[in-house]
N, C-alpha and C positions, 0 to 999 in steps of 0.2 A: 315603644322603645325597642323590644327585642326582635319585634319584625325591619326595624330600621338598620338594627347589628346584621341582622339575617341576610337582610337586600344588601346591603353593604358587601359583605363577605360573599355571596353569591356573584356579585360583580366584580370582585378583585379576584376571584379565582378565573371567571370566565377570559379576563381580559388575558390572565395567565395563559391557559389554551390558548386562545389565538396570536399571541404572540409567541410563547415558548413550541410549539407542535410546526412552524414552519423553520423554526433555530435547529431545534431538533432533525429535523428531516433533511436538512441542507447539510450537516455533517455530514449525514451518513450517505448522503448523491458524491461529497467529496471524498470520503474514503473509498467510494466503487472507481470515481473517476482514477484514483492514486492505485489502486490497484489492477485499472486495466492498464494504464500507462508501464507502470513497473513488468507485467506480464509483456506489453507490447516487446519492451528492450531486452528484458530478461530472454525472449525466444531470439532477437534480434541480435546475443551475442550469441546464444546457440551457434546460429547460423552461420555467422561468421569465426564462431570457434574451429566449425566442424570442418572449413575451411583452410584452417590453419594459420586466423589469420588474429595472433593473440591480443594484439594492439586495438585491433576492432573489438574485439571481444571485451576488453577492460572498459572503454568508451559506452558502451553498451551497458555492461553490468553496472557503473559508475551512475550512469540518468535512471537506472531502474533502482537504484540503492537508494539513489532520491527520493523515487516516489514508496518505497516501498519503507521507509523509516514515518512516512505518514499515516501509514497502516500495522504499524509494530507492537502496537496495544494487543492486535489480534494476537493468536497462537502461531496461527498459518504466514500471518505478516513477519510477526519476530526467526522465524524460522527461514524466512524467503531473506529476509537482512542479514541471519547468518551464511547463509548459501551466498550472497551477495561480496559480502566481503570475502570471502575466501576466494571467489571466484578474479574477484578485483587484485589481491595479493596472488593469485597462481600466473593470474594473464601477465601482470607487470613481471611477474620473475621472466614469461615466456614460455609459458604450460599452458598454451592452447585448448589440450584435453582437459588438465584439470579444472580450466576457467571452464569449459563447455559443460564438463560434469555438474558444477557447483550452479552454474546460470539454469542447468534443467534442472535442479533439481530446487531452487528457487522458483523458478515458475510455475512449477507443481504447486507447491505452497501457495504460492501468490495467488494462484486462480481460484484457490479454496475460499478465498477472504469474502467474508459476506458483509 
């Protein structure tokens, strides 16, 4: 009887591992993916901030705020979401530099997210 309890429980934990260990792992491939993406736009309004060009820049900060609120658990994520918004609220007022500042200084952040 208590080798039956044994094999039983030996089996429902295995079954466990193999099905919980690829659940597990696929989160964390979708948090790197969410946080290259976020870095991608984040440098992408850089770019276009340092240009002058604020509208761009908010477009930009805007798809990386997307990706980067899927990553916001982290430290580095919640930090790159606050740089985010600010950056979003500076370019729509028309502060090109302060959106530029907030976007790098989100992507700093972002790139940290493991």
């Amino acid at each position: 009887m208590m080798r039956r309890v044994l094999r039983s429980a030996m089996l429902v934990f295995g079954l466990g591992v193999l099905v919980g260990a690829p659940v597990l792992n696929g989160s964390a491939l979708a948090a790197d993916k969410h946080a290259a993406e976020a870095v991608e736009h984040a440098k992408a309004a850089v770019s276009h901030g340092k240009e002058g060009h604020a509208d761009a820049c908010v477009e930009h900060a805007s798809e990386a705020l997307k990706h980067a609120q899927a990553v916001a658990k982290n430290p580095h994520g919640a930090e790159g979401v606050k740089h985010l918004t600010e950056a979003v609220k500076h370019g729509k007022a028309g502060h090109a530099d302060a959106c530029t500042e907030h976007a790098e200084g989100a992507a700093t952040h972002l790139a940290e997210v493991n």
